[in-house]
N, C-alpha and C positions, 0 to 999 in steps of 0.2 A: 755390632756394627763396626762397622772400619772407620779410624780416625787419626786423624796427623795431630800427636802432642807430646811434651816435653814432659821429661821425669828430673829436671832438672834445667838451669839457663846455663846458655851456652851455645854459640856461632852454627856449632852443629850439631845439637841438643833432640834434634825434632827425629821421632820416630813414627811410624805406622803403625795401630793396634788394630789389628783385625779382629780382637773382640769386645772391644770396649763398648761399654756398656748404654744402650740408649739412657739418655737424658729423662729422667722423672718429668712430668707435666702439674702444674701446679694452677693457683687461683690465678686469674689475668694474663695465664699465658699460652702461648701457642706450640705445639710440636710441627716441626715442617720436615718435610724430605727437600735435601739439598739436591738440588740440578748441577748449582758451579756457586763458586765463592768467590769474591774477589779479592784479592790482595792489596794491602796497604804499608807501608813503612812502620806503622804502628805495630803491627805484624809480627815483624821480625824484631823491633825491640821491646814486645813482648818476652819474645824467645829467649833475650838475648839478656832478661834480666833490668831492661831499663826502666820499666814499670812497674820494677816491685816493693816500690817502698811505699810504707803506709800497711793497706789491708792485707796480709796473710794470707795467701792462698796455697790447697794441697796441693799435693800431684798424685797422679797424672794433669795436668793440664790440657786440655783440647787449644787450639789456636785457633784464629781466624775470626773474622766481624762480619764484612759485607756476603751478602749473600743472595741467591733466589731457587726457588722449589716450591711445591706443593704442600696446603694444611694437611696438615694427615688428621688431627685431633687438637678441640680447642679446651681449655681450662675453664671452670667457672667461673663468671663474672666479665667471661669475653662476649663482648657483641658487636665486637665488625665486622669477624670476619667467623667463617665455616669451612667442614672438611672441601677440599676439593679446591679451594681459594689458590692461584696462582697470585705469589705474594714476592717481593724484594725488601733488602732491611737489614738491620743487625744484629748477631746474635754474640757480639761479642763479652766476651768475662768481664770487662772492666765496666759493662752496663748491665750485670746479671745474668747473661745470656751466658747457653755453655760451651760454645763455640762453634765457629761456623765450617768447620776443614773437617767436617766428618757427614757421613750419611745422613744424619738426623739432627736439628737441633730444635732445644728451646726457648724462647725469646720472649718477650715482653709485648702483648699487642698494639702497645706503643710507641715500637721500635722498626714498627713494619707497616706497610703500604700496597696495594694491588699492586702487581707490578706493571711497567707502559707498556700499552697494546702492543706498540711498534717494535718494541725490542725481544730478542730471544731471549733464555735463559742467560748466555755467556755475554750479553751486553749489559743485561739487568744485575747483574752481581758487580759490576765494573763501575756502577753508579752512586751507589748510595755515598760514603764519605766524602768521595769528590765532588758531588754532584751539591749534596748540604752543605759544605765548606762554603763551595763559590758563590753561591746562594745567600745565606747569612749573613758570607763579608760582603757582598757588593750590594743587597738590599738594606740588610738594615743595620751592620758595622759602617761601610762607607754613604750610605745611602746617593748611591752611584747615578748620577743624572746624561743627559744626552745633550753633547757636544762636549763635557769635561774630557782628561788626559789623564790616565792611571796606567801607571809602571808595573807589570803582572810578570815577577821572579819566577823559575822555572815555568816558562810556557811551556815545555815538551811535555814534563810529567802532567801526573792524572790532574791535580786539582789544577794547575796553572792553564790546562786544554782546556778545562770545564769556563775556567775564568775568561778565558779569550774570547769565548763564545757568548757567554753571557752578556758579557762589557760591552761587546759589539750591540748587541740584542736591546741593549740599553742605549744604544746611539752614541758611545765614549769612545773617544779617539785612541787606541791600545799600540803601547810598546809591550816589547818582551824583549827578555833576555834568554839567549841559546848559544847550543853551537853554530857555526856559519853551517853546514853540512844540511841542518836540517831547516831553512830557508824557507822551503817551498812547502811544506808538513804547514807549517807556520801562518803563512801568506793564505793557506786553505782555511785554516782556521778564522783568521778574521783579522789578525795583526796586522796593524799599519808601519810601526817600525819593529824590526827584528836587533838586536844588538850581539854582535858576538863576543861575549865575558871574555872567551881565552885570548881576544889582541886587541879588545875597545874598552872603554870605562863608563861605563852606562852615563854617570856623575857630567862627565863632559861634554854629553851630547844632550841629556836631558835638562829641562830647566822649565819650574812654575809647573810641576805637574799639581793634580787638585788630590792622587790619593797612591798608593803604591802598596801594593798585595805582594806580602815576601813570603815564597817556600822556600829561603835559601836558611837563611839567619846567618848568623856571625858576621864578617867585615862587609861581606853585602847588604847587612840591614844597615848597621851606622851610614856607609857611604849612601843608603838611600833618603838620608834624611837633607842632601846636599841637593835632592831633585824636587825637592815639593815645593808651592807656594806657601807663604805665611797664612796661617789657618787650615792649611792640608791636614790629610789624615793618611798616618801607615798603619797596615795593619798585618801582624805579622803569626805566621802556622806554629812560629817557633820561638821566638824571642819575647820574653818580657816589655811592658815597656818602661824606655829609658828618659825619666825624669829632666837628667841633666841635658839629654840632648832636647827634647819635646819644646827646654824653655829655651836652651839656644836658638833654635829655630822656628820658635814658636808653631808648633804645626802638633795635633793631636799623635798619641800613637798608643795603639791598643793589643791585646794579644786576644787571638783564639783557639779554643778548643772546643771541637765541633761532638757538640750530643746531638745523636739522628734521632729525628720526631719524626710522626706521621707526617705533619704539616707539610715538614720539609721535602720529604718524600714525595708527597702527593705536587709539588710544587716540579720540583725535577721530573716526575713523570711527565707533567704536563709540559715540559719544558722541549720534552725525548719526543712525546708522540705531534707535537705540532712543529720540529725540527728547526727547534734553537739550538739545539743541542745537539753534536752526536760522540759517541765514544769510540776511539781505535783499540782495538786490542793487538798490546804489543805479541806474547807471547800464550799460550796457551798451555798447561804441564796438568799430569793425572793426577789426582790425589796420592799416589806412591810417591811423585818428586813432591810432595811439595817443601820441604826441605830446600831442595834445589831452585823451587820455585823462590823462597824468599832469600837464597842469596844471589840469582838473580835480580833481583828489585833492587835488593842492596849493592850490589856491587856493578848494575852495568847504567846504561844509556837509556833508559825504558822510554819507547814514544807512546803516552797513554798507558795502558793500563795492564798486567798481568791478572792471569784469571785461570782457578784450579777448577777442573771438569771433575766431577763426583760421580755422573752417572753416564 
């Protein structure tokens, strides 16, 4: 089979194997044929070697997490799902799976979820991380209510778009922070204030928010801790949280990192197909770029989401 994977980390590390070898099938799990994968930041500092401390992995390494395609064969002791199953989910290394940037993968069937009736292949691969991130933090990290004020860091990118929609969906009054340029992307979304970081200071215009969701981290997270009310909650994609400031300002602050369940899945689907939800796809690249695809992610503007087409 053909697959985008590293024989070493490195910015531009990632090659195309056109014969690499399909994925063994084992107890619990599933073999799928990939339709499209989606892209994650995770992704690339996979590649890039930011992930590899701890458990020892060989190479070749396959890349990629999110994903959607067809069962082709299920493992023993699977019972949700069967061949022919159109499924979404993830098949990424750092949960077992052997990656999802090649024709075939294997995955854990409890890593995967039917995928939403409403969505194609290239919408369905675009959802899983972003989709459980926003999910997690705003039900049951922030436990996000209607009429509260929550601060959502990168609204353009994946999880921040996901966040926008849902916060609304929960009746929360939503700021963002962007570029000025993309305004109106924004305003569609569900955002009531837009803030533009390169000439505003979020800090100054916000005040007594009840919860603030950071994909930025570093001097954006601290300054967000100058927006909350006493008893607030931050909850941040990236950052630790920080003691000294939590008691300064008395306000909770937690971190996350999102493991995809089914639950979660099946939550998002349901999210997709009664149109809480929807996802843009920024760009679209063939599994031969995808290399290119993740310095893309990394290095540009993305509104929403990148997403590698396999078939």
């Amino acid at each position: 089979m053909k697959a985008a994977q590293i024989n070493e980390y490195g910015k531009d590390a990632v090659v195309i194997n056109p014969d690499a070898l399909v994925p063994e099938l084992s107890s619990g799990k599933v073999l799928v044929k990939v339709h499209a994968a989606g892209v994650n930041p995770i992704d690339w500092k996979v590649s890039e070697g930011y992930m590899s401390q701890g458990k020892k992995r060989s190479f070749p390494l396959t890349l990629g997490g999110d994903f959607c395609g067809i069962v082709m064969d299920v493992g023993e002791e699977v019972t949700q799902f069967r061949k022919g199953d159109e499924v979404y989910g993830s098949g990424i290394i750092l949960a077992g799976g052997s990656g999802a940037f090649a024709e075939f993968v294997v995955t854990n069937e409890k890593l995967i979820s039917k995928k939403p009736d409403r969505a194609d292949c290239m919408e369905a691969a675009a959802l899983p991380l972003v989709g459980v991130s926003a999910w997690e933090v705003l039900y049951n990290k922030m436990k996000l209510k209607k009429n509260q004020k929550v601060l959502i860091h990168g609204g353009l990118g994946g999880i921040g778009s996901m966040a926008i929609q849902i916060a609304k969906h929960l009746g929360a009054y939503v700021a963002t922070t962007a570029g000025k340029d993309k305004t109106g992307y924004l305003k569609k979304l569900g955002a009531d204030v837009i803030i533009d970081y390169r000439s505003e200071r979020f800090e100054e215009r916000l005040h007594d928010y009840d919860a603030v969701f950071d994909t930025v981290g570093g001097d954006t997270y601290r300054r967000s801790f100058l927006v909350l009310r006493k008893g607030g909650i931050i909850v941040s994609m990236l950052e630790q949280p920080d003691n000294e400031l939590m008691d300064r300002y008395q306000v909770e602050a937690v971190g996350q990192f999102t493991k995809i369940t089914g639950e979660g899945l099946k939550k998002v689907a349901g999210f997709y197909d009664s149109g809480v939800i929807t996802v843009n796809i920024d760009r679209i690249f063939p599994l031969e770029m995808a290399g290119e695809a993740l310095r893309y992610l990394r290095d540009a503007s993305v509104k929403g989401k990148v997403v590698i087409k396999i078939e």
